[in-house]
Backbone as CSV, one residue per row, in Angstrom:
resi,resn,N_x,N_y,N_z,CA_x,CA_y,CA_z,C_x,C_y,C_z
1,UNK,65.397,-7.993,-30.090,65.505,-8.108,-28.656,65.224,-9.557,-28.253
2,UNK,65.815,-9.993,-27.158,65.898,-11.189,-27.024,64.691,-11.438,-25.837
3,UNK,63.803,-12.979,-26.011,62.769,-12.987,-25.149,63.149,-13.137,-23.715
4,UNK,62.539,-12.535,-22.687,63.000,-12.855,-21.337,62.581,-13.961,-20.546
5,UNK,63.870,-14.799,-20.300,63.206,-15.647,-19.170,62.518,-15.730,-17.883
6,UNK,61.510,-15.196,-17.750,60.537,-15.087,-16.620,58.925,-15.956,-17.209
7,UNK,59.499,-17.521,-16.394,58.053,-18.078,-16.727,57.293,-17.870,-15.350
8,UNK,56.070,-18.057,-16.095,54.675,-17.572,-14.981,53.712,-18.906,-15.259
9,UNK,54.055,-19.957,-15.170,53.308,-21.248,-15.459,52.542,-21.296,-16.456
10,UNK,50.958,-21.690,-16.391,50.059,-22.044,-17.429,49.351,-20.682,-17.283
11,UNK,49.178,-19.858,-17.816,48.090,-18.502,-17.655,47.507,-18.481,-18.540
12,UNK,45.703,-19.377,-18.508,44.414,-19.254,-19.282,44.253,-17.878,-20.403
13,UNK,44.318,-18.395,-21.653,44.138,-17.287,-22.393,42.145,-17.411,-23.375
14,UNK,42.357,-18.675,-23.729,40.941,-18.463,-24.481,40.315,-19.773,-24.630
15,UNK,39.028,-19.873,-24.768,38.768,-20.858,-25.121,38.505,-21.062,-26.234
16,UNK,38.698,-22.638,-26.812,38.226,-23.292,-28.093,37.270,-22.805,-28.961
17,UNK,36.128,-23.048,-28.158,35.113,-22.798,-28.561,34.079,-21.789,-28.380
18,UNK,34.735,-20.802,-27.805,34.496,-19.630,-27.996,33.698,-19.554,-25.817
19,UNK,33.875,-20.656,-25.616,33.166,-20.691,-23.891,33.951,-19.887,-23.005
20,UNK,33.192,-20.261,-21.945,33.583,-18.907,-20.592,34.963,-19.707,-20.108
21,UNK,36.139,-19.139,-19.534,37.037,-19.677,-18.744,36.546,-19.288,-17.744
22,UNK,36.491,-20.731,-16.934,36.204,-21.209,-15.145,36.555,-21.946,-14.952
23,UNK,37.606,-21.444,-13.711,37.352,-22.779,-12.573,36.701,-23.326,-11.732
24,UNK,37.152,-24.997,-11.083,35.725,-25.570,-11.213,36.340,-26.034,-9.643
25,UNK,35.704,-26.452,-8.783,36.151,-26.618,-7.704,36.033,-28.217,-7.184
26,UNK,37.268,-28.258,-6.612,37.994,-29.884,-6.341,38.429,-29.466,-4.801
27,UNK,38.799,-31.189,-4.283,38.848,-30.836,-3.280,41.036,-31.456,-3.216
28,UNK,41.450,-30.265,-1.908,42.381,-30.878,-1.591,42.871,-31.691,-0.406
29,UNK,43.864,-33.060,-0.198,43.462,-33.522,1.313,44.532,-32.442,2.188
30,UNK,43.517,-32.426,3.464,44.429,-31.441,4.539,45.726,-32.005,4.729
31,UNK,46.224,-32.934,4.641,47.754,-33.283,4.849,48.736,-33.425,3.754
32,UNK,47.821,-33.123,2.451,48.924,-32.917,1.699,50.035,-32.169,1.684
33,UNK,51.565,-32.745,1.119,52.192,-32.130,1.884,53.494,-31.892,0.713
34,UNK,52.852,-30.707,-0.130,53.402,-30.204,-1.473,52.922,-28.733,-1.951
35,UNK,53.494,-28.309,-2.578,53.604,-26.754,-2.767,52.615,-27.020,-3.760
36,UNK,51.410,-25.927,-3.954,50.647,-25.903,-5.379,50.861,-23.945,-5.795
37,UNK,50.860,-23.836,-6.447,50.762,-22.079,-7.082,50.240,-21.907,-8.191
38,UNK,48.955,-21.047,-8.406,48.555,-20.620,-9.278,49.236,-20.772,-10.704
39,UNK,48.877,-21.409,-11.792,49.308,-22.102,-13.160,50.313,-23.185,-12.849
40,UNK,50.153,-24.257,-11.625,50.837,-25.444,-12.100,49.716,-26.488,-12.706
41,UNK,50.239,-27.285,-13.434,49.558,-28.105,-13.806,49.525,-29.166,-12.790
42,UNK,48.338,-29.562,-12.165,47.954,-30.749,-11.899,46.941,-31.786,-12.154
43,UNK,46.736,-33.032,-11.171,45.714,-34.160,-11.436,44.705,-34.337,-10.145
44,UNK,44.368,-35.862,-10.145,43.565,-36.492,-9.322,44.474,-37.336,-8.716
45,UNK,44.733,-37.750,-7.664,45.080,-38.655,-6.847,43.715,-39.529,-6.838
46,UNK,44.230,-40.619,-5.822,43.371,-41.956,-6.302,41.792,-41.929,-5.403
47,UNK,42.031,-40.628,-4.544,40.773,-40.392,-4.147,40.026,-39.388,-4.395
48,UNK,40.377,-39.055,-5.812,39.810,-37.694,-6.205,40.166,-36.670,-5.917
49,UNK,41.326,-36.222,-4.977,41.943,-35.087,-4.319,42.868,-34.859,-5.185
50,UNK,43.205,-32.867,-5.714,44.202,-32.372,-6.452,45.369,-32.901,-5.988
51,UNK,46.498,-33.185,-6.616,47.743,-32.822,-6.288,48.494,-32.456,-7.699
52,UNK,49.622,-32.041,-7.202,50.516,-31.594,-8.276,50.812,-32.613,-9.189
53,UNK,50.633,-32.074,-10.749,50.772,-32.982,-12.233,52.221,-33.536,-12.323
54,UNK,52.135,-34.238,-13.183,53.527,-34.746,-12.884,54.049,-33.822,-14.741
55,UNK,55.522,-34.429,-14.951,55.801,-33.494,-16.553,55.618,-34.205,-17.758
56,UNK,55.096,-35.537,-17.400,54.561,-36.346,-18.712,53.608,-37.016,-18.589
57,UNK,52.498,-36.627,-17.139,51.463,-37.282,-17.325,49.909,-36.550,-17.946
58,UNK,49.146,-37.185,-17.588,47.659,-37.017,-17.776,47.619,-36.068,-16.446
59,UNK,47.073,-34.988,-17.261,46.354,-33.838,-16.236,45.144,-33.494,-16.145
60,UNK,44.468,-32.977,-14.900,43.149,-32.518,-14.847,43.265,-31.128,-15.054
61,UNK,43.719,-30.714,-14.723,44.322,-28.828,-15.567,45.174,-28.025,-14.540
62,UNK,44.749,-26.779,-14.929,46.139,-25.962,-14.410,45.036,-25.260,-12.622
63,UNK,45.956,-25.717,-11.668,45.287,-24.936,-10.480,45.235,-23.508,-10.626
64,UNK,44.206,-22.696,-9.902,43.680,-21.509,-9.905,44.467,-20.673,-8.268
65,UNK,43.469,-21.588,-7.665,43.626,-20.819,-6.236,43.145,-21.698,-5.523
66,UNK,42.828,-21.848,-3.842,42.635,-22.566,-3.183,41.971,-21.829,-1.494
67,UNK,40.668,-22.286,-1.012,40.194,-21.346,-0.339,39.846,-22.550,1.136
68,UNK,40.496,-22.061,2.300,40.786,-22.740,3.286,39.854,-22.174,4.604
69,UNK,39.950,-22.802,5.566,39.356,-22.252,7.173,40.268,-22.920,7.777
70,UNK,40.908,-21.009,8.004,42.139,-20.999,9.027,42.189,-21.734,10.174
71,UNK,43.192,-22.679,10.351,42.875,-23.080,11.997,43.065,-22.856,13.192
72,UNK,43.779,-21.306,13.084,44.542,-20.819,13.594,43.299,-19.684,14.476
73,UNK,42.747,-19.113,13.224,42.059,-17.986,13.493,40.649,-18.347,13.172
74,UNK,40.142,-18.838,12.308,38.698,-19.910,12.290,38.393,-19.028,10.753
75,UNK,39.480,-17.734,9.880,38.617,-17.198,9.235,38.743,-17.675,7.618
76,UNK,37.643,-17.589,6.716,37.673,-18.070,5.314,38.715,-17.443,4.707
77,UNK,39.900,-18.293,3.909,40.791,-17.798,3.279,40.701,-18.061,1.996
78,UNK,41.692,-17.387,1.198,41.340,-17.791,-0.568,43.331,-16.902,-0.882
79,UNK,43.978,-17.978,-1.441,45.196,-17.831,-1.627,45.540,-18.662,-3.028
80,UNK,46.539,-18.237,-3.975,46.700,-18.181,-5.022,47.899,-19.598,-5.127
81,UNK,48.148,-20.055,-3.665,49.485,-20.548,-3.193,48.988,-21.755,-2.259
82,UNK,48.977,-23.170,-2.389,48.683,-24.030,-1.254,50.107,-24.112,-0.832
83,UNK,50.865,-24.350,-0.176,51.705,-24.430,1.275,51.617,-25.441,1.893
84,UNK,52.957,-26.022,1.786,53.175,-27.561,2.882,52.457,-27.309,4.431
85,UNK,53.314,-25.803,4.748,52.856,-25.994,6.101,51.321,-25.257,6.465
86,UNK,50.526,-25.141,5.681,49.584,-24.304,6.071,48.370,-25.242,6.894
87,UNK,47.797,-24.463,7.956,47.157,-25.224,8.696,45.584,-25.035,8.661
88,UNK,45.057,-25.324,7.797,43.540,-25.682,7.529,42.423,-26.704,8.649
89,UNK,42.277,-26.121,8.878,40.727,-26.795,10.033,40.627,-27.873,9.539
90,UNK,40.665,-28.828,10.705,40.555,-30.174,11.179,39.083,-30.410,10.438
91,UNK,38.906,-31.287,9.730,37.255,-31.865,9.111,36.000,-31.169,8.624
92,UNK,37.059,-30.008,7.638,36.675,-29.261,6.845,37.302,-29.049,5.369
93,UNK,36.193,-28.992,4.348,36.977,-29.077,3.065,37.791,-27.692,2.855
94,UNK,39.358,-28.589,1.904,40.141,-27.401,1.466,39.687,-27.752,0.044
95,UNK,39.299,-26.278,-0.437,38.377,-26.338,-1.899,39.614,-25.741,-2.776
96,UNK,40.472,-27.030,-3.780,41.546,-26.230,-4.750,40.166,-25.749,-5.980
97,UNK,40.493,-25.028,-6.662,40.054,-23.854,-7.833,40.832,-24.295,-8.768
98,UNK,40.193,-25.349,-10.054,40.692,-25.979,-11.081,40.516,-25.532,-12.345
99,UNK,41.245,-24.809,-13.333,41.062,-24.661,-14.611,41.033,-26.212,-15.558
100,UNK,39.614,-26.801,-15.395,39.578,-28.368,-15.994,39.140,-28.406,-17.413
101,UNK,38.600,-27.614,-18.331,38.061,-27.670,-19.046,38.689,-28.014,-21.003
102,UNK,39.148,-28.860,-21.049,40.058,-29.484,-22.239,39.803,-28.782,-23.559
103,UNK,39.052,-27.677,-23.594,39.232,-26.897,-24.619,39.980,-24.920,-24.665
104,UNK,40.266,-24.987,-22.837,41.250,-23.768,-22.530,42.410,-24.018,-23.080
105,UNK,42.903,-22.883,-23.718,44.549,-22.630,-24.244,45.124,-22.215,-23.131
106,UNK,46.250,-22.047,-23.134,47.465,-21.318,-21.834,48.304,-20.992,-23.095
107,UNK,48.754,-19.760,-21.939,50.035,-19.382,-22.652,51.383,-20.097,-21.193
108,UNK,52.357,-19.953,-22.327,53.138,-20.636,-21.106,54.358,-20.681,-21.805
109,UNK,55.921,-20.386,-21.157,57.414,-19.795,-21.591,58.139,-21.232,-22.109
110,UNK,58.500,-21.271,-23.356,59.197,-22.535,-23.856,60.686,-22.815,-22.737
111,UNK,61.329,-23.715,-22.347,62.192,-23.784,-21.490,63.022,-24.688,-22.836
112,UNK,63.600,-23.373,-23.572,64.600,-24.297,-24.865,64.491,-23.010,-25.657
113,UNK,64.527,-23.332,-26.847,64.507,-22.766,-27.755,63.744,-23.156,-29.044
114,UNK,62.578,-22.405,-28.956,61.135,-22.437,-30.032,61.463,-22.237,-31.447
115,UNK,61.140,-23.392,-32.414,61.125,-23.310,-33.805,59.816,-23.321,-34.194
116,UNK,59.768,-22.624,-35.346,58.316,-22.458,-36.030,57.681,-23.700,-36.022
117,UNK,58.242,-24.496,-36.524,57.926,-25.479,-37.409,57.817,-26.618,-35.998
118,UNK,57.472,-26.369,-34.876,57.195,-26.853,-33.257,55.706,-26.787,-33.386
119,UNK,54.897,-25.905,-34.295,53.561,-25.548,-34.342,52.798,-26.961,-34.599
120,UNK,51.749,-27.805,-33.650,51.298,-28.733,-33.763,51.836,-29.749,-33.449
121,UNK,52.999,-29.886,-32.322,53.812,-30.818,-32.066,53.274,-30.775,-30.697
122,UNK,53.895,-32.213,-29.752,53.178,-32.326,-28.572,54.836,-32.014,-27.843
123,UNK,54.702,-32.053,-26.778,55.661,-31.861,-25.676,55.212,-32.193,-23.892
124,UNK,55.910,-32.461,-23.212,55.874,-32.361,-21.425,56.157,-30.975,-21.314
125,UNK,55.706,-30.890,-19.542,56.098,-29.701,-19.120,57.119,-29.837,-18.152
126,UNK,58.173,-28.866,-17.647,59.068,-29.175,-16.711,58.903,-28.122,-15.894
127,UNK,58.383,-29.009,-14.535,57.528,-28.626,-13.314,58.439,-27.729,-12.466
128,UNK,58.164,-26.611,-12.315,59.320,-25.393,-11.558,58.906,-25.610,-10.017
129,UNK,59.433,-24.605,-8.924,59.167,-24.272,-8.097,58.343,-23.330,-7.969
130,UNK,57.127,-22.670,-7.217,56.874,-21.585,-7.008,57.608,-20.344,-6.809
131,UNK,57.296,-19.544,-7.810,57.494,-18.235,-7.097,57.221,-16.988,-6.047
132,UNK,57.756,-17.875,-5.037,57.603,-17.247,-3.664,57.123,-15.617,-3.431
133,UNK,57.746,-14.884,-4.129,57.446,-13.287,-4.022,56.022,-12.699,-4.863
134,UNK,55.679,-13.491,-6.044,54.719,-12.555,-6.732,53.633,-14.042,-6.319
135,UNK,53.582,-15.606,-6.157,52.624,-16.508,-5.653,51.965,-17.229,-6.651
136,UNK,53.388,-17.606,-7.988,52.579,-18.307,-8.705,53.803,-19.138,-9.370
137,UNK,53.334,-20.154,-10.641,54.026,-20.927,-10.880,55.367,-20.768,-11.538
138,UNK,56.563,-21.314,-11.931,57.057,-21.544,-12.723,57.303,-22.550,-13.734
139,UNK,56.151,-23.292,-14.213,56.174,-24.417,-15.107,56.335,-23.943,-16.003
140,UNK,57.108,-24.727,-17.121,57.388,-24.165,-18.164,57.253,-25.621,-19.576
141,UNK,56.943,-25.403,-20.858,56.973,-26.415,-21.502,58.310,-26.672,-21.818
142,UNK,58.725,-27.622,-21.879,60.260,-28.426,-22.164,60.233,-29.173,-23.483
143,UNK,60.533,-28.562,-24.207,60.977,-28.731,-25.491,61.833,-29.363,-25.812
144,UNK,62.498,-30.011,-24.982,63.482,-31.130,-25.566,62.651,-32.102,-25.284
145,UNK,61.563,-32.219,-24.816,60.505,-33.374,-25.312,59.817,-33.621,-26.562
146,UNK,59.582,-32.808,-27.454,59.188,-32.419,-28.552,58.569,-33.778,-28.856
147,UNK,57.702,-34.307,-29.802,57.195,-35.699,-30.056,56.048,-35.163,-30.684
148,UNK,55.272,-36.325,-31.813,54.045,-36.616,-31.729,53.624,-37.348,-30.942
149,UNK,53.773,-38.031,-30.209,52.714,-39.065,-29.643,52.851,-38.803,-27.940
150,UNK,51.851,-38.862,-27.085,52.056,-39.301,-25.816,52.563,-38.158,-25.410
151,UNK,52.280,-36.955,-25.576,53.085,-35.999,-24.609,51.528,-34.932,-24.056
152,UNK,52.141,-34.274,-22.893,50.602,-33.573,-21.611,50.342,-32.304,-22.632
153,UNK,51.054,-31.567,-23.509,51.080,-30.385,-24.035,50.837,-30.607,-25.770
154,UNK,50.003,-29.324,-26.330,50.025,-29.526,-27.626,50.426,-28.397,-28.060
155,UNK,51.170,-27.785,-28.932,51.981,-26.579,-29.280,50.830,-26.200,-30.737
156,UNK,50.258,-24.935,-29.702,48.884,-24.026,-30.456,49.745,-23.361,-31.544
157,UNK,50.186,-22.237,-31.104,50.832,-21.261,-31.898,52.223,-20.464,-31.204
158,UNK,52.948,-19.472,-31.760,53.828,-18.384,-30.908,53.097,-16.951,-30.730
159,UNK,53.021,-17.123,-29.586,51.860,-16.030,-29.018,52.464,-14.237,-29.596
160,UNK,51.158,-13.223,-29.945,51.771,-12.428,-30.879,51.657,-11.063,-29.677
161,UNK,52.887,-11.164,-29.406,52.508,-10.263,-27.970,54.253,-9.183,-28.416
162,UNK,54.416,-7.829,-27.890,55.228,-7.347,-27.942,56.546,-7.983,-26.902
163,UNK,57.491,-7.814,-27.455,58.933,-8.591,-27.138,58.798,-10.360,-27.019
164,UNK,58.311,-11.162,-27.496,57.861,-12.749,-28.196,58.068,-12.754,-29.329
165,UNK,59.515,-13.462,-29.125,59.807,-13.914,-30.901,60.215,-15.808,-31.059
166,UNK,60.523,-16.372,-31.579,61.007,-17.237,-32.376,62.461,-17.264,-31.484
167,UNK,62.805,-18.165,-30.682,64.216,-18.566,-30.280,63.989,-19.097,-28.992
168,UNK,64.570,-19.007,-28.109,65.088,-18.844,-26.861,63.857,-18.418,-25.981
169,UNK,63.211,-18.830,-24.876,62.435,-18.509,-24.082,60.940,-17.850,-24.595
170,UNK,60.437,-18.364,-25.996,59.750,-17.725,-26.382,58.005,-18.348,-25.590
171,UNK,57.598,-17.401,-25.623,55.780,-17.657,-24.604,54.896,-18.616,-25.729
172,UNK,54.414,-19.558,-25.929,53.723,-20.021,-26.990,52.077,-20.207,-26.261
173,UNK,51.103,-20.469,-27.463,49.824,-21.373,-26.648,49.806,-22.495,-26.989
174,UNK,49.290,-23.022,-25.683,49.296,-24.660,-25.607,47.638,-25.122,-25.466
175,UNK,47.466,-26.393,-25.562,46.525,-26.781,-24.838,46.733,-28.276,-24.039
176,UNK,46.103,-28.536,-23.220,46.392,-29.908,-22.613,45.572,-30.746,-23.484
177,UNK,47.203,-31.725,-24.335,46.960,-32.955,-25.181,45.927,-33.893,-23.851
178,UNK,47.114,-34.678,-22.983,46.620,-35.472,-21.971,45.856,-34.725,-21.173
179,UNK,44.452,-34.750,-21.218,43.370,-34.568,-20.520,42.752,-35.211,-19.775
180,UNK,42.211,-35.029,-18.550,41.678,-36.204,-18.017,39.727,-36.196,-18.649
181,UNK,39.734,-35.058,-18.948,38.503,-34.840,-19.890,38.460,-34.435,-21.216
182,UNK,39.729,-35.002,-22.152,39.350,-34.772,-23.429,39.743,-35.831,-24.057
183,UNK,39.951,-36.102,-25.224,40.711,-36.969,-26.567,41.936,-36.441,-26.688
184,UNK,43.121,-37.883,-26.403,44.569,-37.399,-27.055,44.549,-37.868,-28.299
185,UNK,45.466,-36.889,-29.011,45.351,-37.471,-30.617,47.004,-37.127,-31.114
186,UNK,47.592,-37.642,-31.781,48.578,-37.631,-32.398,49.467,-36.564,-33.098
187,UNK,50.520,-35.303,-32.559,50.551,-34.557,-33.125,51.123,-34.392,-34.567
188,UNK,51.639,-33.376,-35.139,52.160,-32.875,-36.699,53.572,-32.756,-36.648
């Protein structure tokens, strides 16, 4: 059976070293003015504020969620989805929910076609749109980047899950090579 193309961005599977997966909380600026959804990868802007990762840079990790004061209605929100137009209270923090921790794996849908022998190789990711109906990402790793050197992704394994095989759209684990808190090192 052939794997299905339905990517769901970066979705936290385990850690390294056996630690807790958490996110850690960052702030976003109220006028940013870009889509974020649960498993995109992003960074730091130059004032410390999330924004969306770019597909070959240095990342701070994969966003979680993001928890606002409506300005509309004054009440605490918590959404899986930041929104160009969403209107967050005037001189109050919007708190994004960061998976930062450089020893979390993700699983996440090859956008190509996965060879074994990809195991320990680095790659970019190629940054989707949100998926509007279920409120989360479509990033996917892009494999026609494939490389040792210099790439945001490190190719863990092919994840051993029912209907995940070897070809075409297959789910692998990754970890973030370019970290803004770890060591890049050279892949295999």
């Amino acid at each position: 059976m052939a794997n299905v193309n339905a990517p769901n961005g970066f979705v936290p599977l385990r850690h390294l070293t056996g630690g807790v997966i958490r996110a850690n909380e960052y702030a976003i600026a109220n006028s940013y003015a870009a889509n974020l959804a649960s498993g995109d990868i992003v960074t730091l802007a130059a004032g410390g504020t999330v924004e969306r990762g770019t597909a070959g840079g240095t990342a701070l990790g994969v966003f979680y969620g993001v928890e606002y004061i409506d300005n509309d209605t004054g009440d605490v929100k918590f959404s899986k989805v930041w929104n160009t137009g969403t209107t967050a209270k005037a001189n109050e923090p919007i708190k994004a929910y960061v998976y930062d921790d450089p020893n979390i794996t993700y699983a996440v849908q090859v956008n190509g076609t996965f060879v074994s022998t990809a195991v320990g190789a680095l790659a970019n990711v190629t940054l989707g749109t949100f998926n509007s109906t279920y409120g989360h990402s479509t990033d996917e790793l892009d494999f026609s980047t494939l490389a040792t050197t210099a790439k945001t992704l490190r190719i863990l394994r092919l994840i051993d899950i029912p209907n995940n095989a070897v070809g075409a759209d297959a789910d692998v684990e990754v970890v973030i090579n370019l970290s803004l808190y770890g060591t890049q090192n050279a892949g295999v």
